[in-house]
C-alpha positions as CSV (number, residue, x, y, z in Angstrom):
1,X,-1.3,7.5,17.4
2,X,1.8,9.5,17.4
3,X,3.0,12.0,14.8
4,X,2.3,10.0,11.9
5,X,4.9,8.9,9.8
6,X,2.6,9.1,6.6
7,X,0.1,11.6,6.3
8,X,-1.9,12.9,3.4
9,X,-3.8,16.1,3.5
10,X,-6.9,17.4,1.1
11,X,-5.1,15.9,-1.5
12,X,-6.9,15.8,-5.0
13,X,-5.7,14.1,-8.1
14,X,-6.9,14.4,-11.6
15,X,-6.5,12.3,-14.7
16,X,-6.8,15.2,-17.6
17,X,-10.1,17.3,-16.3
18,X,-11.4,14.1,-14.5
19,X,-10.9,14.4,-10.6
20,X,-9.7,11.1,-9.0
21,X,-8.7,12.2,-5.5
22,X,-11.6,15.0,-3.9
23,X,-9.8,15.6,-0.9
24,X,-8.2,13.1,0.7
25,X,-7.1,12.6,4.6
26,X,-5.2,9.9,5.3
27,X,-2.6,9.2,8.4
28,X,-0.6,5.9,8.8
29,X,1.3,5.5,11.8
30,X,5.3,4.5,12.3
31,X,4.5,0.8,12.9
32,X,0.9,0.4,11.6
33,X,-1.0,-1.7,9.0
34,X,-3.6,0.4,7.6
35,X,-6.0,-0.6,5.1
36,X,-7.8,1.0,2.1
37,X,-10.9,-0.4,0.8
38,X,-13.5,0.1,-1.5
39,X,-15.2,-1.1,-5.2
40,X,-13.4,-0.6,-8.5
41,X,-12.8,2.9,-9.6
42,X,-13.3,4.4,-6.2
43,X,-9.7,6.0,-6.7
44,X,-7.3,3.5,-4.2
45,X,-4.6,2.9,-6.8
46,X,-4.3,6.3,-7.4
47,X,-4.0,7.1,-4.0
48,X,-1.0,5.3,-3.9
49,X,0.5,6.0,-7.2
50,X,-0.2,9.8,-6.2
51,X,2.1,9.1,-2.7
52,X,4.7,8.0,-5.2
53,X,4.3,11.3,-7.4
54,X,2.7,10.4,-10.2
55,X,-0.2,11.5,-11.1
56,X,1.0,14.8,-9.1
57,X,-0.6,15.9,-6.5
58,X,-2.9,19.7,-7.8
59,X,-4.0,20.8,-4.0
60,X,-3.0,19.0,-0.7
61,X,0.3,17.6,0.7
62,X,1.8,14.8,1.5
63,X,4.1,14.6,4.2
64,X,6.7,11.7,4.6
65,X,8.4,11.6,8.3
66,X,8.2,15.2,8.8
67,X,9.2,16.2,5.3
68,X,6.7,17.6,2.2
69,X,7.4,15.2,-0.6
70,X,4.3,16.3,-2.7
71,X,6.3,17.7,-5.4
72,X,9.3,15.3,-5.1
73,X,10.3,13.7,-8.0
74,X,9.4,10.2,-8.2
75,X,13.2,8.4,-7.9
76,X,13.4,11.1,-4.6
77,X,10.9,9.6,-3.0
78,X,11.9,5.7,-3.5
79,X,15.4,7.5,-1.7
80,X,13.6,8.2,1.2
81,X,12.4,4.3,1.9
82,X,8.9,4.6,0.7
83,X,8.4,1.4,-1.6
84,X,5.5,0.6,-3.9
85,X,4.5,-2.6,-4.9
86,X,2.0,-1.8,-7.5
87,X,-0.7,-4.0,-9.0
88,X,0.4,-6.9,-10.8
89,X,-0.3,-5.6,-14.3
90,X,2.1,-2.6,-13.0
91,X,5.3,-4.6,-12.6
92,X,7.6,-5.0,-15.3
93,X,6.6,-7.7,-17.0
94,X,9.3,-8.7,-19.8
95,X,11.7,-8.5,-17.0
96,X,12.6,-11.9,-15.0
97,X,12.0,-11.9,-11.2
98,X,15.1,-12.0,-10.4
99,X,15.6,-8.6,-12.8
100,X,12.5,-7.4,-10.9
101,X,14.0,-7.7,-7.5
102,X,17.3,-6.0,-8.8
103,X,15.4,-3.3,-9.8
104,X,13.8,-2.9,-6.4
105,X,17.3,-3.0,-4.5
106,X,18.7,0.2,-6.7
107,X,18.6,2.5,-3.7
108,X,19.8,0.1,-1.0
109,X,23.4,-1.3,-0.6
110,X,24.6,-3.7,-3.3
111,X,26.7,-5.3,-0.2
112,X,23.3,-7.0,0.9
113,X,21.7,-8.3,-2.5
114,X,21.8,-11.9,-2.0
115,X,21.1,-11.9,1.4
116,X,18.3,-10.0,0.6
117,X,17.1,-12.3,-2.1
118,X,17.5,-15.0,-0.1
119,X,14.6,-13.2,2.8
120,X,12.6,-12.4,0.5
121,X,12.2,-15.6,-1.4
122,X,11.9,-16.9,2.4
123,X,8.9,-14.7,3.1
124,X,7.3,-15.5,-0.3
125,X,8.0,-18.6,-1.8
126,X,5.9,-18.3,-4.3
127,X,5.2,-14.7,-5.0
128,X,8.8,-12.2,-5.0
129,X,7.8,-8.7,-4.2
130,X,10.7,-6.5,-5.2
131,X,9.7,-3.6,-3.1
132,X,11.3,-5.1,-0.4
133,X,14.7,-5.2,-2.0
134,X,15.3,-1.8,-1.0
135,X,14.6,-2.0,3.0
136,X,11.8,0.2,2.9
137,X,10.3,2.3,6.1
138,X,6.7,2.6,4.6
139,X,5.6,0.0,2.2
140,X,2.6,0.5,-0.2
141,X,0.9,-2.5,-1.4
142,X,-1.9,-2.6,-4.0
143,X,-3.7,-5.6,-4.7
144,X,-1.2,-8.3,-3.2
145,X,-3.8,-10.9,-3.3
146,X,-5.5,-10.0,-6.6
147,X,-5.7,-13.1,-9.1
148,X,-4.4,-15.3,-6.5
149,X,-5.8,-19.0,-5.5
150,X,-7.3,-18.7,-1.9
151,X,-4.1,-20.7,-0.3
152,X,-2.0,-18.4,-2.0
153,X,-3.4,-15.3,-0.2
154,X,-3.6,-16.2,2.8
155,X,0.3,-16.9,2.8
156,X,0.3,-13.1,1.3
157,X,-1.6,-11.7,4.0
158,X,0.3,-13.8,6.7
159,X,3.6,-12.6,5.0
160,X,2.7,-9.2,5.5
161,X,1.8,-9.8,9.2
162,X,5.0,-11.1,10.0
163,X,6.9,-8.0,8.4
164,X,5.0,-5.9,10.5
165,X,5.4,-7.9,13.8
166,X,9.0,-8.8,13.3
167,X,10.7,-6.5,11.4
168,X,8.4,-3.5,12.5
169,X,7.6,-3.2,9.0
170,X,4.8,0.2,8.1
171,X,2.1,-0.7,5.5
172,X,-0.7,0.7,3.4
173,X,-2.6,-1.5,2.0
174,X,-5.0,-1.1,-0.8
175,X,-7.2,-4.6,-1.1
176,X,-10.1,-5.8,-2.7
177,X,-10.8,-8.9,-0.6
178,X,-12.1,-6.0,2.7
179,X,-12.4,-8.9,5.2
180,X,-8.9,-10.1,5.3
181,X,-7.7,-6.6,4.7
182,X,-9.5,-5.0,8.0
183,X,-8.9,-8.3,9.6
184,X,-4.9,-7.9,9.2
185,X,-4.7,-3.7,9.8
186,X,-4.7,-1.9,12.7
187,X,-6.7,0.6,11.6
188,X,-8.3,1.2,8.0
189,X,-10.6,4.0,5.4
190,X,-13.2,3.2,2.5
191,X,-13.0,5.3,-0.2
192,X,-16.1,6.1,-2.2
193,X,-15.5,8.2,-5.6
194,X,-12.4,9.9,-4.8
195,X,-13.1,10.6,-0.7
196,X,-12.6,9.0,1.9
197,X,-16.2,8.3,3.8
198,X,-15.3,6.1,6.7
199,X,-12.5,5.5,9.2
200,X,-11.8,3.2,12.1
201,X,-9.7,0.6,13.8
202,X,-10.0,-2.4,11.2
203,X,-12.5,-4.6,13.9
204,X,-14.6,-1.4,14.2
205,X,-15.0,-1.2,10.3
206,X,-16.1,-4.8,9.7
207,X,-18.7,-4.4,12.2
208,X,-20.2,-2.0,10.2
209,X,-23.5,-2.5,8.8
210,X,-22.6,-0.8,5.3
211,X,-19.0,-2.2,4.9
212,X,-20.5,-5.4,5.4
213,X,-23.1,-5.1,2.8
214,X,-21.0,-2.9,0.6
215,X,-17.7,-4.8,0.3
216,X,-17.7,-8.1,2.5
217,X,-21.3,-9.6,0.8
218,X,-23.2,-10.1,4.3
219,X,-20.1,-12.0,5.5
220,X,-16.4,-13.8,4.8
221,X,-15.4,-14.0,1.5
């Protein structure tokens, strides 16, 4: 891997005096899918939310195509083409889809809404992400699949596949179901209690004795 385009560096996180990041290393590559698993509470979501600035950052850095953006502002960052999809109960919910997406596209060109609409409704039929209303460069995903019918994810998972093959889409992807997660990344972490205590290419990972026994329940979910 290249300079990465995303990289995260002893980064720690706190909720009041409760520490949710202990030093985090992270790297995702211009180009990658890289995935980010581990059990409830381990501290994944606020990983992400932390990219985005909020909680901020205490110690580490985060640096964004060559620039620090640790202390950016939250509405700076979105400028610079990092989108978050957050986990569904983080969307706005009293707000229609179509209010959802055009939230999403308020830092790309107006010119393009409805042809943007209209690939994004393409690419999910059935579930409209609004983070990719704004053509993002780096997209972060957390929990795509979660609540979702079997069927349903896969078409998720595929959907995210073919942004990242054809439109050379970057993703981070925080995911409960491990299997499909290190199946579909390039490369991915586990994160136990606020570290991160393994790393690989995403085949490597779920050949691994404890990620198997830990997060895929002896075999495919």
């Amino acid at each position: 891997m290249n300079t990465p385009l995303l990289s995260v560096r002893g980064v720690k996180a706190y909720y009041g005096h409760i520490a949710a990041l202990r030093g985090v290393d992270v790297d995702v590559g211009e180009g990658e899918i890289v995935a980010l698993i581990g059990a409830n509470g381990a501290g994944k979501s606020t990983l992400m939310m932390t990219i985005f600035g909020n909680p901020r950052a205490r110690e580490g850095r985060i640096i964004f195509a060559g620039r620090d953006i640790t202390q950016l502002p939250t509405h700076e960052i979105a400028r610079l083409k990092i989108a978050q999809a957050p986990e569904g109960r983080r969307i706005f919910v009293r707000m229609s889809v179509m209010e959802n997406l055009q939230m999403g596209a308020a830092v790309a060109d107006a010119a393009h809404f409805q042809a943007d609409v209209d690939r994004v409704f393409a690419l999910f039929p059935r579930l409209k992400e609004r983070a990719l209303m704004g053509h993002p460069r780096l997209l972060l995903l957390d929990e795509p699949s979660l609540g979702l019918a079997p069927l349903i994810a896969r078409q998720i998972f595929d959907a995210i596949k073919k942004l990242n093959t054809e439109e050379k889409l970057t993703v981070f992807l925080v995911e409960q179901n491990a299997f499909h997660a290190l199946k579909l990344a390039h490369r991915g972490y586990v994160m136990v209690n606020g570290q991160i205590t393994l790393s690989g290419s995403g085949r490597a990972l779920l050949a691994r004795p404890e990620v198997k026994a830990a997060y895929l329940e002896g075999g495919r979910r």
